[in-house]
C-alpha beads as a LAMMPS data file, in Angstrom:
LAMMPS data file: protein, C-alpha beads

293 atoms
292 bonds

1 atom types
1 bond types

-500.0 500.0 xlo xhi
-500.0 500.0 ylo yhi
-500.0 500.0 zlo zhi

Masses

1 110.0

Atoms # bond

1 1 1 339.728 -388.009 172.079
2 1 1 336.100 -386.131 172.088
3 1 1 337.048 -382.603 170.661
4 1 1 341.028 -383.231 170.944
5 1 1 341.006 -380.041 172.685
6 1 1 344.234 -380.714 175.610
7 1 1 345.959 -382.526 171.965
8 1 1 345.188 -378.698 170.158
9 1 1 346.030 -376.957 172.702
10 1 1 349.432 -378.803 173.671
11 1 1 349.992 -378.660 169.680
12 1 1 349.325 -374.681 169.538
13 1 1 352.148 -373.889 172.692
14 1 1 354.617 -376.326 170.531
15 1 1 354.722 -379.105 173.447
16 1 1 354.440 -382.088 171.137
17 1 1 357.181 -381.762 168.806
18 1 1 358.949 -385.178 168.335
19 1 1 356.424 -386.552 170.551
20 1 1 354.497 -390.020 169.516
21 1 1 350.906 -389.224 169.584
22 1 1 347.941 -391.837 170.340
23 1 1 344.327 -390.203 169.841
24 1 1 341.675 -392.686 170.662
25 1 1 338.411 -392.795 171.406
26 1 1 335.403 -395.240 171.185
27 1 1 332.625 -393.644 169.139
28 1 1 332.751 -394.604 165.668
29 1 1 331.131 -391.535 164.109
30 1 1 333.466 -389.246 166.133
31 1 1 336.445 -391.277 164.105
32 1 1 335.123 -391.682 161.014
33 1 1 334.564 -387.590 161.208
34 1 1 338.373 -387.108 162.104
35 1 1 339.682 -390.087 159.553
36 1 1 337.521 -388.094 156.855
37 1 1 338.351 -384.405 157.514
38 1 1 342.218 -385.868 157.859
39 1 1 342.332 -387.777 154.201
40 1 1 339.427 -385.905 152.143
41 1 1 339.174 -382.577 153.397
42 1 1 337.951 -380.628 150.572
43 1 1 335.172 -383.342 150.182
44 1 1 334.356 -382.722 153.578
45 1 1 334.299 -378.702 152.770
46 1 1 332.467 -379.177 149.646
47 1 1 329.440 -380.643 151.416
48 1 1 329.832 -378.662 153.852
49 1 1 329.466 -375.790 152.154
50 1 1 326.077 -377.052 150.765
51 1 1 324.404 -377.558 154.200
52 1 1 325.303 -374.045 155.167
53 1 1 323.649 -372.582 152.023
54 1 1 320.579 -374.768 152.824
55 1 1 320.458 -373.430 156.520
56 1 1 320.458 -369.641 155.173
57 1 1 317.392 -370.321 153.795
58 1 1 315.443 -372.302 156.257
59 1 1 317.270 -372.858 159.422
60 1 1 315.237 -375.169 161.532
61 1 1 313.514 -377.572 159.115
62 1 1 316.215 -377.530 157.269
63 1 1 318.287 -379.084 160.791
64 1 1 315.522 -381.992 161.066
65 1 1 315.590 -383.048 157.405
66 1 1 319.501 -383.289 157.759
67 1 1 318.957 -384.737 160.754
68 1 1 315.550 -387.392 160.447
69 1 1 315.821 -388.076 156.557
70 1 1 319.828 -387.841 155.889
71 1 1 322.062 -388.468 158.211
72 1 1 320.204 -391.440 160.812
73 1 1 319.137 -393.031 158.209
74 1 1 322.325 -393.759 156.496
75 1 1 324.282 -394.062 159.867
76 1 1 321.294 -396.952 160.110
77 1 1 322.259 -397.956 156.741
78 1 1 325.994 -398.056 157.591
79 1 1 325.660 -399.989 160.756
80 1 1 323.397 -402.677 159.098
81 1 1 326.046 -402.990 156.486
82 1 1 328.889 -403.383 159.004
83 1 1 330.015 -406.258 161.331
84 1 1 332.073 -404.097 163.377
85 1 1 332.015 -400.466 165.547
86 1 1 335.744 -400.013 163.343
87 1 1 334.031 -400.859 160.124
88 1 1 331.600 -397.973 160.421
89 1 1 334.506 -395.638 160.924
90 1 1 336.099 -397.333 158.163
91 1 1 332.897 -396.599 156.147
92 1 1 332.236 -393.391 156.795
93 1 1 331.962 -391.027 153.873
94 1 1 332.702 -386.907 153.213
95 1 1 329.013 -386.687 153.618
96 1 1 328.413 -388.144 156.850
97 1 1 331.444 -386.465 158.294
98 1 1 330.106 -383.112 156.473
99 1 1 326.237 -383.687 158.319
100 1 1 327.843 -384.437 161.690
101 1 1 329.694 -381.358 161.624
102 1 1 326.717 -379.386 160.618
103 1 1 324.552 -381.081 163.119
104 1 1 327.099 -380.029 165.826
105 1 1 327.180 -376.698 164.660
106 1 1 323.627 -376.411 164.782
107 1 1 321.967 -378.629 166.627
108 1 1 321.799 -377.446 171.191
109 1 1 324.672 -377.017 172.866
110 1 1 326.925 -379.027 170.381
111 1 1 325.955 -381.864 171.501
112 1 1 326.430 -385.521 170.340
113 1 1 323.453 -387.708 172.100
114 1 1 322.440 -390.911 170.684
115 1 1 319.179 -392.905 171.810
116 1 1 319.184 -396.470 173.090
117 1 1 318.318 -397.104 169.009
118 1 1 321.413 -395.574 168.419
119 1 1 319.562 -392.657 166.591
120 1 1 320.868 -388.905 166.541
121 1 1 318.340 -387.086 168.818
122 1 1 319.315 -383.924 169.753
123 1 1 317.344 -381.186 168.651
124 1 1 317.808 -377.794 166.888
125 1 1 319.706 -374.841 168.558
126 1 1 318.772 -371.396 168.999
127 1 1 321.671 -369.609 167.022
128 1 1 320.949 -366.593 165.088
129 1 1 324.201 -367.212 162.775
130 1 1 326.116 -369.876 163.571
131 1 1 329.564 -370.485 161.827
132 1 1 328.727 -373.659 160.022
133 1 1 331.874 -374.212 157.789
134 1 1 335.214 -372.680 159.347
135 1 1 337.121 -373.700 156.212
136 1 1 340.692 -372.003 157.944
137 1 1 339.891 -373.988 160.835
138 1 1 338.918 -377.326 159.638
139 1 1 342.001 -377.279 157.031
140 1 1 343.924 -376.821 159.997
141 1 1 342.788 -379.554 162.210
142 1 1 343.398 -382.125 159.355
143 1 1 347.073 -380.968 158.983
144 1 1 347.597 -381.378 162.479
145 1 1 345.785 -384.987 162.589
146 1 1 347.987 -385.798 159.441
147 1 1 351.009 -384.578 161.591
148 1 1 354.129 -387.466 161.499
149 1 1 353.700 -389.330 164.453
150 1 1 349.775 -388.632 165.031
151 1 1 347.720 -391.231 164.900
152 1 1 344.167 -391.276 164.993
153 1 1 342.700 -394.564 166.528
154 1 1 338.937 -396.077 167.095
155 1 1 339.675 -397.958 170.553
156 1 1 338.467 -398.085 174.057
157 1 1 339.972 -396.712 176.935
158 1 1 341.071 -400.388 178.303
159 1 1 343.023 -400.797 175.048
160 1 1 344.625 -397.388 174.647
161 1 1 345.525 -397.292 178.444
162 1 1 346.771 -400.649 178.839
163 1 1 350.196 -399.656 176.586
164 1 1 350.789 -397.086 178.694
165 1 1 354.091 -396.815 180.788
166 1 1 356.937 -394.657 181.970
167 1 1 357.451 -391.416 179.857
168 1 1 353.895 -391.562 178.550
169 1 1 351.648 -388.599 179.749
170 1 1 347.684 -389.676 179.310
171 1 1 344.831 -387.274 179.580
172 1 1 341.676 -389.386 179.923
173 1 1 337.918 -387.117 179.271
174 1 1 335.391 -389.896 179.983
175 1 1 331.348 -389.272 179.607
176 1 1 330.684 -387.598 183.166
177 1 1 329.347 -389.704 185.371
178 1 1 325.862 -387.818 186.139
179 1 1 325.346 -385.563 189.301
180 1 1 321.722 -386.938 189.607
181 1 1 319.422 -389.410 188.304
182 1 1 317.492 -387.009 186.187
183 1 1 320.919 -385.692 184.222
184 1 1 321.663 -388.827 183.015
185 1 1 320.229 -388.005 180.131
186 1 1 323.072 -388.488 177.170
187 1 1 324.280 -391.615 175.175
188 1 1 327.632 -390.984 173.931
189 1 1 327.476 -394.270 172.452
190 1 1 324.276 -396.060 172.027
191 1 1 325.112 -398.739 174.790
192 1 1 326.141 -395.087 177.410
193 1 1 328.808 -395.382 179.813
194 1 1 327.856 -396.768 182.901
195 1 1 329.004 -396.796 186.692
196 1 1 330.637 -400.031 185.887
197 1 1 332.683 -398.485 183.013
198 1 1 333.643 -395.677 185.488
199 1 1 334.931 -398.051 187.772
200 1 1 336.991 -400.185 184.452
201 1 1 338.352 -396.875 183.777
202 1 1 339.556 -396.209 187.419
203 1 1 341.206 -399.721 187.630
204 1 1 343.044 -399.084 184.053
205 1 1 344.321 -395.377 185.356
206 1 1 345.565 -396.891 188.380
207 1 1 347.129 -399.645 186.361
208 1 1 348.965 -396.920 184.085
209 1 1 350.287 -395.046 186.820
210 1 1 351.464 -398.013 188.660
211 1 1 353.477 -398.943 184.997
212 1 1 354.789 -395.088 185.477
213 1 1 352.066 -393.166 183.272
214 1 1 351.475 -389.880 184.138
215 1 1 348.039 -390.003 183.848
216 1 1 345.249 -386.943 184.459
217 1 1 341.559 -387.618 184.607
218 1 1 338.613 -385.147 184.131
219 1 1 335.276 -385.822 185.389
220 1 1 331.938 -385.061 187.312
221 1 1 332.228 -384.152 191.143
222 1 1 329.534 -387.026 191.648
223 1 1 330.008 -389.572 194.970
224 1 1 330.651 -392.303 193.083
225 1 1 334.263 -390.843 192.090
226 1 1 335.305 -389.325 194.314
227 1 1 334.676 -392.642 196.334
228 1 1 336.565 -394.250 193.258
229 1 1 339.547 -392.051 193.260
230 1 1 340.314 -391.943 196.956
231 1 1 340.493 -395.328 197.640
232 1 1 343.445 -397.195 199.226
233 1 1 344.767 -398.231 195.843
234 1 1 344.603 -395.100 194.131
235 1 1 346.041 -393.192 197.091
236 1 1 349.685 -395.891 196.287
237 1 1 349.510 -394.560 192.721
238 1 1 349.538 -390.859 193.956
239 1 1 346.050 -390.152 192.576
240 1 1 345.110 -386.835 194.219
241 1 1 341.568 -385.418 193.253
242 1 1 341.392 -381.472 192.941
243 1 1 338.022 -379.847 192.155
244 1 1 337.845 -377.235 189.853
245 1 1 334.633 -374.496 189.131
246 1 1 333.377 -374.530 185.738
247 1 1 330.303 -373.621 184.463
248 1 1 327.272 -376.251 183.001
249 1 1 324.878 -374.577 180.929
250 1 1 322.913 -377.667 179.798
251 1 1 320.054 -377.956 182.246
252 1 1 316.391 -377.676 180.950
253 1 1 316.225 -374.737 184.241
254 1 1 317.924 -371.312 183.551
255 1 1 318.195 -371.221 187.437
256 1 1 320.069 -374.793 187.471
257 1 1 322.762 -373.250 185.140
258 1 1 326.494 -372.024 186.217
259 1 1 329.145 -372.787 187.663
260 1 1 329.745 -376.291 189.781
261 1 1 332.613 -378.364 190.834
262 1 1 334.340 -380.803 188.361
263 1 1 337.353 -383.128 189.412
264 1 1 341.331 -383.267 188.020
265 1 1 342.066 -386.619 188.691
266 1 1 346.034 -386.842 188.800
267 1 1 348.977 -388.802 189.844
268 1 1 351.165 -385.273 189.453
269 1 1 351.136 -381.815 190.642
270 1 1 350.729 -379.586 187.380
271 1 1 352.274 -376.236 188.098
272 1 1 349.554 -374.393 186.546
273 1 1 346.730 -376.486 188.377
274 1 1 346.796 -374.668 191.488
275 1 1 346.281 -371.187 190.247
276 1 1 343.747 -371.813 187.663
277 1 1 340.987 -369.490 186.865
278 1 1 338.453 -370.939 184.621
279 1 1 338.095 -369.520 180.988
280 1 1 334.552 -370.978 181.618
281 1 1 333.806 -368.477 184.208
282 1 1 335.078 -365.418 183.162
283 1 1 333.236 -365.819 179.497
284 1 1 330.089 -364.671 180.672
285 1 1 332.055 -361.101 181.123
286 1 1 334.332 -360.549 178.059
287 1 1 334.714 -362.668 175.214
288 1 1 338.460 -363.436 174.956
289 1 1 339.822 -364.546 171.384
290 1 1 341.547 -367.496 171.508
291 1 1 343.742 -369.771 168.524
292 1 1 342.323 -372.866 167.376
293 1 1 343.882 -375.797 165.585

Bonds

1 1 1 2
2 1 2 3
3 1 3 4
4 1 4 5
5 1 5 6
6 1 6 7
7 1 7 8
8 1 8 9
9 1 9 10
10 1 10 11
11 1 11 12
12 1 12 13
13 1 13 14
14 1 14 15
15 1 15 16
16 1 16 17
17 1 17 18
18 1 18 19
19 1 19 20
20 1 20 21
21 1 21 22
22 1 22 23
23 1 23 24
24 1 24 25
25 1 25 26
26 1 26 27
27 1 27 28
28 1 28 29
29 1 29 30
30 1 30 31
31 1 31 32
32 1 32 33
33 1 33 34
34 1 34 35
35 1 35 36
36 1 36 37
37 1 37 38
38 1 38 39
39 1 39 40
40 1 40 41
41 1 41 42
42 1 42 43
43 1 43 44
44 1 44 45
45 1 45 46
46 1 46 47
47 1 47 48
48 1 48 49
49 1 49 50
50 1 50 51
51 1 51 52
52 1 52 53
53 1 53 54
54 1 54 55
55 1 55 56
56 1 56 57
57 1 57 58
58 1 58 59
59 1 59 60
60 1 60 61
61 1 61 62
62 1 62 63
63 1 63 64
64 1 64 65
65 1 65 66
66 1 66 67
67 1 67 68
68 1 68 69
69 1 69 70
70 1 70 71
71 1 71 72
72 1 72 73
73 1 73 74
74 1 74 75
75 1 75 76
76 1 76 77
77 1 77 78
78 1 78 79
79 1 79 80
80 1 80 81
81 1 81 82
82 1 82 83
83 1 83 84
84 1 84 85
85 1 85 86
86 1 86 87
87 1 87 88
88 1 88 89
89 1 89 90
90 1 90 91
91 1 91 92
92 1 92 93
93 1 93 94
94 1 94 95
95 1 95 96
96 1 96 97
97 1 97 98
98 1 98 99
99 1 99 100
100 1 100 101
101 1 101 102
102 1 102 103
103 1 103 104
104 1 104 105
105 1 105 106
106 1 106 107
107 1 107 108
108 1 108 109
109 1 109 110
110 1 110 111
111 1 111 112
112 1 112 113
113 1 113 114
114 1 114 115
115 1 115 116
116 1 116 117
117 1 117 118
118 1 118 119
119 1 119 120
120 1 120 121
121 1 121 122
122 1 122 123
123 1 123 124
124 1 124 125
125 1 125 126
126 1 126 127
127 1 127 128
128 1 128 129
129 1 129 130
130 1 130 131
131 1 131 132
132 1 132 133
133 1 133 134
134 1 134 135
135 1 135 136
136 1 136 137
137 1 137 138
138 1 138 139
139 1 139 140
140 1 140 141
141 1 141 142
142 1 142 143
143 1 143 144
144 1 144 145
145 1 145 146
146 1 146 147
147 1 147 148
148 1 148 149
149 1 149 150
150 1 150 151
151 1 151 152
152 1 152 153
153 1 153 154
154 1 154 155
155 1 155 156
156 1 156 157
157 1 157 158
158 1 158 159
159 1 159 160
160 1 160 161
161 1 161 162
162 1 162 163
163 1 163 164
164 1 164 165
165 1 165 166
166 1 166 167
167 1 167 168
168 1 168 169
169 1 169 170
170 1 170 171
171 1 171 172
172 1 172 173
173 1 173 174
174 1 174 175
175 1 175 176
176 1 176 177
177 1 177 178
178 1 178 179
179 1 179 180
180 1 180 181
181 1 181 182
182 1 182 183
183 1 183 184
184 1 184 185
185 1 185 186
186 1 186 187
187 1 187 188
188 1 188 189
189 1 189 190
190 1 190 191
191 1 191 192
192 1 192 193
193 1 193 194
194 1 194 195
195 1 195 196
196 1 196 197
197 1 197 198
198 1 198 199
199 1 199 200
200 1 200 201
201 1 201 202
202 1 202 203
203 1 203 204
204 1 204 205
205 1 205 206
206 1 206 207
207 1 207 208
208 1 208 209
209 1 209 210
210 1 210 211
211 1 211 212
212 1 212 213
213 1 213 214
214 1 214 215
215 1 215 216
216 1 216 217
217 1 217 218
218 1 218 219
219 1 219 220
220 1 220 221
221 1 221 222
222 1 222 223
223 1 223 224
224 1 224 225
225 1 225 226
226 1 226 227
227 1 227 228
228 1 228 229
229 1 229 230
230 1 230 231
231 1 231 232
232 1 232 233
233 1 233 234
234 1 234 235
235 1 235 236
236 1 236 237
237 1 237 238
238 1 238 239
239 1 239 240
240 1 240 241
241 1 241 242
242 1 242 243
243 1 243 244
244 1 244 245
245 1 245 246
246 1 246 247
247 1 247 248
248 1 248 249
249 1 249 250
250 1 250 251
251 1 251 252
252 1 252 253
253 1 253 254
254 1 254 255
255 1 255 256
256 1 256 257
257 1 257 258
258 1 258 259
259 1 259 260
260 1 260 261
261 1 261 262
262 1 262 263
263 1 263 264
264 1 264 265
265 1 265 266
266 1 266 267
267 1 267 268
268 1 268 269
269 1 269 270
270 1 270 271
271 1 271 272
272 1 272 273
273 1 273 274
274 1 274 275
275 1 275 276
276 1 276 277
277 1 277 278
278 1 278 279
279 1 279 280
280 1 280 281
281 1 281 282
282 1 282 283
283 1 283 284
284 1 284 285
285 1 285 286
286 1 286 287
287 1 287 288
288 1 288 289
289 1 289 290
290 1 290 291
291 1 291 292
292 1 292 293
């Protein structure tokens, strides 16, 4: 799932009326955030509200007390107390789902980066006034997730694709797989996603279209998919790789930052795909205002 953002857009241009709707994803905190902004959203607003005063008044130490003394060490807390990746989304509290947010808000480049501890480690942003609680925003987000026919799952790609078939359309947003040695550098899980996972996920898509899922991939332009994607057996499913320019601005060089290739993986032609401009690019020039879920 990650940010849901193809499921909010689809949602905002009215595609997805009547439609069954699986959101999955594999990160338990992610989950627990949704399942907890879905069922107690004005708990979640509450405490959010409360961080945001807090950062007014101290922005940065304020970050790495949320950060080192609240949050890790009741996510460390909550994972000794559970037996299972589901029961710490089934766990999570208002609070938790309340200090993610903020961290995200806050914390560089949005990120979500755990250590091989499984600790939250990414540090403080440079924001001047960032928007901490978008109550409009976040209320709206949990009536779509609450939406008849939305469900909001904690699963792994292998499960989620595998009952997949004809008349499903699947958009898959794995970790990237890294352009170098020295950018592999985030845990989106504490165990990361490794070239072996990449090459699980590639068996699974071709599996799904081959059942008559119309599937679309995003990833990195790195060798090891496009090697992946182009090979004899995704060429019968009609897996066709098109790169697209998008700008990275995490790099710890200014210089290293803008735009570079990524890959639409895709067993169909989108109509749109061909003639696509990048919002990415063009944001640099003029902000453009755009509706949220």
């Amino acid at each position: 799932m990650g940010s849901g953002a193809v499921f909010f857009d689809l949602l905002n241009q009215g595609r997805l009326s009547g439609c069954r709707i699986q959101l999955s994803d594999i990160n338990p905190d992610l989950i627990g955030c949704y399942w907890m902004v879905r069922d107690r959203t004005m708990e979640v607003l509450r405490a959010l509200k409360s961080l945001s005063r807090e950062y007014r008044l101290d922005g940065s130490t304020v970050y790495y007390d949320v950060r080192d003394r609240r949050f890790n060490p009741l996510r460390a807390e909550l994972r000794q107390r559970s037996t299972s990746e589901k029961e710490i989304a089934e766990r999570y509290t208002p609070e938790l789902a309340a200090m993610l947010l903020f961290l995200n808000r806050t914390g560089f480049n949005g990120l979500f980066r755990l250590n091989r501890r499984g600790g939250f480690n990414v540090p403080v942003g440079r924001y001047v006034n960032p928007r901490i609680c978008d109550e409009a925003n976040i209320s709206a987000v949990a009536e779509a997730l609450a939406a008849p026919g939305v469900s909001v799952d904690l699963a792994s790609f292998y499960e989620t694709l595998a009952d997949t078939g004809r008349g499903d359309f699947v958009y898959c947003d794995p970790p990237y797989a890294p352009l170098s040695r020295t950018s592999n550098f985030a845990h989106y899980t504490a165990g990361g996603f490794t070239a072996f996972d990449q090459r699980r996920l590639q068996q699974a898509v071709i599996a799904a279209c081959r059942r008559g899922a119309r599937v679309v991939v995003s990833n990195s332009s790195a060798s090891e998919i496009v090697r992946g994607y182009t090979t004899l057996d995704a060429q019968k499913a009609r897996l066709v790789i098109r790169p697209v320019p998008a700008r990275r601005s995490i790099n710890s060089r200014a210089s290293l930052r803008g735009p570079v290739d990524e890959l639409i993986i895709a067993n169909v032609r989108p109509r749109a795909l061909d003639d696509i401009k990048p919002r990415m690019l063009r944001a640099g020039l003029k902000t453009r205002k755009k509706k949220s879920a």
